[in-house]
ZATIRO-831994 format. One record per residue: x, y, z of N, C-alpha, C in turn. Coordinates in steps of 0.02 Angstrom, whole numbers, plus 50000, padded with zeros to 5 digits. Layout:
XYZXYZXYZ...
END
This chain:
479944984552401480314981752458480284974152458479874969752432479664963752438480024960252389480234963552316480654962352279481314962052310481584968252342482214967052375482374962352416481784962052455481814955652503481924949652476481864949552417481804942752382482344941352363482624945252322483104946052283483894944152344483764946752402484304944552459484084937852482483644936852483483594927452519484324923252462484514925152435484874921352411485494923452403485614928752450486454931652444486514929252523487124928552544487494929852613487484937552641487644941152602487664948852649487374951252617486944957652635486634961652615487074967452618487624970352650488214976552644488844974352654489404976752634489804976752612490224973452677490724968552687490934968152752491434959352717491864956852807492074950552789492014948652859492194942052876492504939352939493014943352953493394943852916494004947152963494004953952983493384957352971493154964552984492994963053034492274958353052492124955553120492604955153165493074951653152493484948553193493934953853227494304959653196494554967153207494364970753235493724969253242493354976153286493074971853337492914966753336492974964953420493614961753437493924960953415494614960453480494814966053491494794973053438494944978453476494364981853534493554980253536493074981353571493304979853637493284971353629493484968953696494114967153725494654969353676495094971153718495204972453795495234969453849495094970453927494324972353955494074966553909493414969953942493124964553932492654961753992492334956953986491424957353966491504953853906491044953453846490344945553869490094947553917489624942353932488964940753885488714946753868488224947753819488174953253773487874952753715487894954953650487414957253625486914961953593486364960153549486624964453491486344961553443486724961953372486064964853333485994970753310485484973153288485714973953199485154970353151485154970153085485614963853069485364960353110485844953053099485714949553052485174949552990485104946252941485194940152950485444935852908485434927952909485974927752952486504931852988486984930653047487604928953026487644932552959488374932252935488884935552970488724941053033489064943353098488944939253161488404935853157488184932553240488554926253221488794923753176488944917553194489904918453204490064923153181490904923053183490844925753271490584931453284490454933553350490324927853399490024922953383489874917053431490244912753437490754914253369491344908453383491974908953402492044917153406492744921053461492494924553503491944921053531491834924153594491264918353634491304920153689490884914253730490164918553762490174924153728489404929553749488794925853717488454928953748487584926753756487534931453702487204929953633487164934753577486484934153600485984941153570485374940053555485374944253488485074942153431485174942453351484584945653355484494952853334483694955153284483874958053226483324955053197482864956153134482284957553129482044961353068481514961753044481084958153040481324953152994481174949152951481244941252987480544938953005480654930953027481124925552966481034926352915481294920552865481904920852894482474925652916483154927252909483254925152959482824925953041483104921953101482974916253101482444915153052482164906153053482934903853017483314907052975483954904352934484524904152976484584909553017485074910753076484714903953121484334905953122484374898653191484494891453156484434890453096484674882253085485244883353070485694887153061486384888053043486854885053113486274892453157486934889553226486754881553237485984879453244486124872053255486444868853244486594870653171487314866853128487854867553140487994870053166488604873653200488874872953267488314870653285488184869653365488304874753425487854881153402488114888853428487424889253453486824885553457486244886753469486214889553554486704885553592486694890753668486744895253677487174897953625487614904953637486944910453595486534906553535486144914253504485504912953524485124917553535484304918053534484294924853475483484924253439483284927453393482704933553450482604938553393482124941553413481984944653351481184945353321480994949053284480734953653288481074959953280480994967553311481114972353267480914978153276481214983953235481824985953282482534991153262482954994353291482834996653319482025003353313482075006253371481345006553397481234997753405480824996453470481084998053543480675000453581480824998553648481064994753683481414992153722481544987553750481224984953828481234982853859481224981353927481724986853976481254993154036482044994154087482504991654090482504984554119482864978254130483324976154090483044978954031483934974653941484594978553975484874974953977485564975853979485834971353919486554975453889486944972853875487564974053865488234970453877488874972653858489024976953815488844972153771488994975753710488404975253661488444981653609487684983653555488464982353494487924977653445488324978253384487834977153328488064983253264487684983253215488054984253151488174978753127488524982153034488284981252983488364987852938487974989752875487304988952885486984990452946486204994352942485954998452995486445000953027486115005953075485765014253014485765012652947485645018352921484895017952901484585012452927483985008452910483425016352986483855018153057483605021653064484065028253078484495028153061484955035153068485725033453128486285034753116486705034253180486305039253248486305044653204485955051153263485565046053310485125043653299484445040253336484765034353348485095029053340485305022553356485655025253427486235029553402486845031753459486285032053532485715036653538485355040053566484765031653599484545031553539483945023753577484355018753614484985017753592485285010853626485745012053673485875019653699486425020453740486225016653815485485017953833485205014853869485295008853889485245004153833485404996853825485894991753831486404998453857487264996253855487304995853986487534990553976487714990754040488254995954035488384994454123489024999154116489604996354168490134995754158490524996254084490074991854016490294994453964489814993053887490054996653851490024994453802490324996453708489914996153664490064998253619489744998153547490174996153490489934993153422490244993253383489704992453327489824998853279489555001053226489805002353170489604998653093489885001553058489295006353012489575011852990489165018952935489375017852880489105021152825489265023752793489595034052788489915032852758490145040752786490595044052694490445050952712490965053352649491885052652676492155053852624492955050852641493205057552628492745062652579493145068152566492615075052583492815082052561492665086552607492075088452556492305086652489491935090152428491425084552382491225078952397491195074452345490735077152283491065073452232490655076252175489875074952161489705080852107488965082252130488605074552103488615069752055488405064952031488405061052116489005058252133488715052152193488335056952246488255063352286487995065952313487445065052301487195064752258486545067552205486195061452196486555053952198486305045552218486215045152271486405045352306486585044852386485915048152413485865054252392485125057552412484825053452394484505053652346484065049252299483895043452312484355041052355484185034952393483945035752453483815043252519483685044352556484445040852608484855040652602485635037652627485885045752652485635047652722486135054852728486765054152730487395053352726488095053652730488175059652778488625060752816489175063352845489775063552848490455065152860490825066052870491145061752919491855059852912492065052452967492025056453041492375064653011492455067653072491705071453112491165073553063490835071653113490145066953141490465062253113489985055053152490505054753207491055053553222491415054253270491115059453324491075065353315490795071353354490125067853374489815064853323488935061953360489335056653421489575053353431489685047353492489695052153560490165056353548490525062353604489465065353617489545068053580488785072153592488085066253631488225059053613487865055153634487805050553686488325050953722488605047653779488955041753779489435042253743489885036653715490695040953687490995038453719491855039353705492105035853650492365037253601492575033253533493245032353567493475026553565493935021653558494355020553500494145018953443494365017453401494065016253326494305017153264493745017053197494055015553160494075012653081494315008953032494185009152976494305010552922493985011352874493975004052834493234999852810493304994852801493574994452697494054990852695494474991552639493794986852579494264988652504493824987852453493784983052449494094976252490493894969752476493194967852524493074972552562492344968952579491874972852543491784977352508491374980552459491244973252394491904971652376491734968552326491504958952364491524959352426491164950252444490434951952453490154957352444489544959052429489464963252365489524967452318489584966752252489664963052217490054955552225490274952152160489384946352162489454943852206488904939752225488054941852201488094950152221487294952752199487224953452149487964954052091487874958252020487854948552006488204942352010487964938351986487104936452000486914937552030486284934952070485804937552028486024944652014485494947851977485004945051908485584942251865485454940851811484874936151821485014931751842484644926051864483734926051894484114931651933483404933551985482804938751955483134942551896482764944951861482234939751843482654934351778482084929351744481504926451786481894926051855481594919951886480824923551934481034930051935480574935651982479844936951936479274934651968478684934451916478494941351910478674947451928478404953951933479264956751878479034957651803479754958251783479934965951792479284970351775479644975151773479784978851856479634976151885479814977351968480574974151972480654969251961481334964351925481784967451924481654971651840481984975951819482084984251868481924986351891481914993451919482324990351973482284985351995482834985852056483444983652041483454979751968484004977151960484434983351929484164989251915484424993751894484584999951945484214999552009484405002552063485175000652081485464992752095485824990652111486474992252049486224991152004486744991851960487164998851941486505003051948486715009251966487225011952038487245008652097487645008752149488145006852140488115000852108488934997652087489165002552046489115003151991489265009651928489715016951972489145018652029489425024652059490005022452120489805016252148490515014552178491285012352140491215010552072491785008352040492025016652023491585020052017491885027651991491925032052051491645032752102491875036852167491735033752229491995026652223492315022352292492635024652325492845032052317493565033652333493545039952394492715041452369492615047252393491865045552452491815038352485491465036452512491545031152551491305028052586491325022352621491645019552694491385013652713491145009552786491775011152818491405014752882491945016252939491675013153003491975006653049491875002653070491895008153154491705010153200491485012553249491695008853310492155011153358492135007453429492055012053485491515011553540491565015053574491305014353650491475016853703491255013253744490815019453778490375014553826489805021553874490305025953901490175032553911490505037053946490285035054019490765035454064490815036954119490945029154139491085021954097491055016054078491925016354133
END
């Protein structure tokens, strides 16, 4: 894990995504709805908190894991001059919170699988004022049958997949009305693919533990391999939904 960690200090995203994905799913979120505050769970260095802070005038609060990544998110917005609008918190997803957290809106892309949709939908419904939304993106299967090779990675990685239709059924079952969903297209797969497969080379030599180096650089390479050959039969479905009874 410490290797991986490493190996991302020097990419922008860690999953597959763009600005203009950001940007699509909250104007359709907040569409008539007033968006005062935010917390953005798996915010990494804030390659989502900072477009979010800049089409919208909400109180973000950004968590992470990982201090290095909010210590990076926070000199960014300085630079930016977004530092009113974000505060950090270094937390797990499914810490506790305070009775008291409220928020508009819960947003998380490409890592709510870090603890399951089942359990995110369920820990954070709480956390949503009301009226309140969500916006999530999964990973999910695209087809009914996929073949046994990416099934068979996908395990192997501990990555459960589901079905678009029923992660949809989990919102309904969890107290949240789906709104609306998207399937995010192959150009944000590849603004995070093109960047890690260059990075790699590099980060191998430079990584003092080689054959640790190596095993992950071959984890990754292996993902790409199975996405260029059954991309087709997988992938990011962007989630909108608001509290029931909202």
């Amino acid at each position: 894990m410490e290797a991986i960690f490493d190996l991302f200090q020097g990419l922008e995203r860690m999953s597959p995504g763009s600005r203009e994905t950001t940007e699509k799913a909250f104007e359709l979120l907040s569409h008539g709805r007033t968006v005062a505050s935010i917390v953005e769970f798996g915010c990494g260095r804030g390659i989502a908190t900072l477009p979010l802070a800049e089409i919208s005038s909400a109180a973000i609060t950004a968590v992470d894991n990982y201090l290095s990544f909010l210590q990076q998110l926070e000199e960014r917005a300085a630079e930016q001059g977004l530092t009113p609008q974000i505060s950090v918190a270094q937390r797990s997803m499914d810490q506790p919170w305070p009775d008291d957290s409220k928020f508009d809106v819960i947003w998380c892309e490409g890592a709510v699988y870090n603890i399951g949709l089942p359990q995110a939908l369920e820990l954070w419904q709480p956390l949503v004022s009301s009226p309140g939304a969500i916006g999530v993106s999964d990973l999910v299967w695209l087809t009914e049958k996929p073949d046994a090779e990416v099934a068979a990675f996908w395990q192997s990685q501990g990555v459960s997949l589901r079905s678009h239709e029923e992660s949809k059924m989990l919102f309904a079952s969890h107290g949240w009305k789906l709104m609306d969903s998207f399937l995010l297209p192959d150009r944000d797969w590849q603004n995070y693919y093109q960047p890690l497969s260059q990075r790699l080379s590099n980060w191998i030599s430079d990584y003092p533990q080689k054959e640790e180096a190596q095993q992950v650089a071959s984890l990754f390479a292996e993902e790409m391999r199975i996405y260029e050959r059954f991309g087709h039969q997988y992938g990011y479905v962007f989630y909108l939904a608001e509290k029931q009874g909202s």
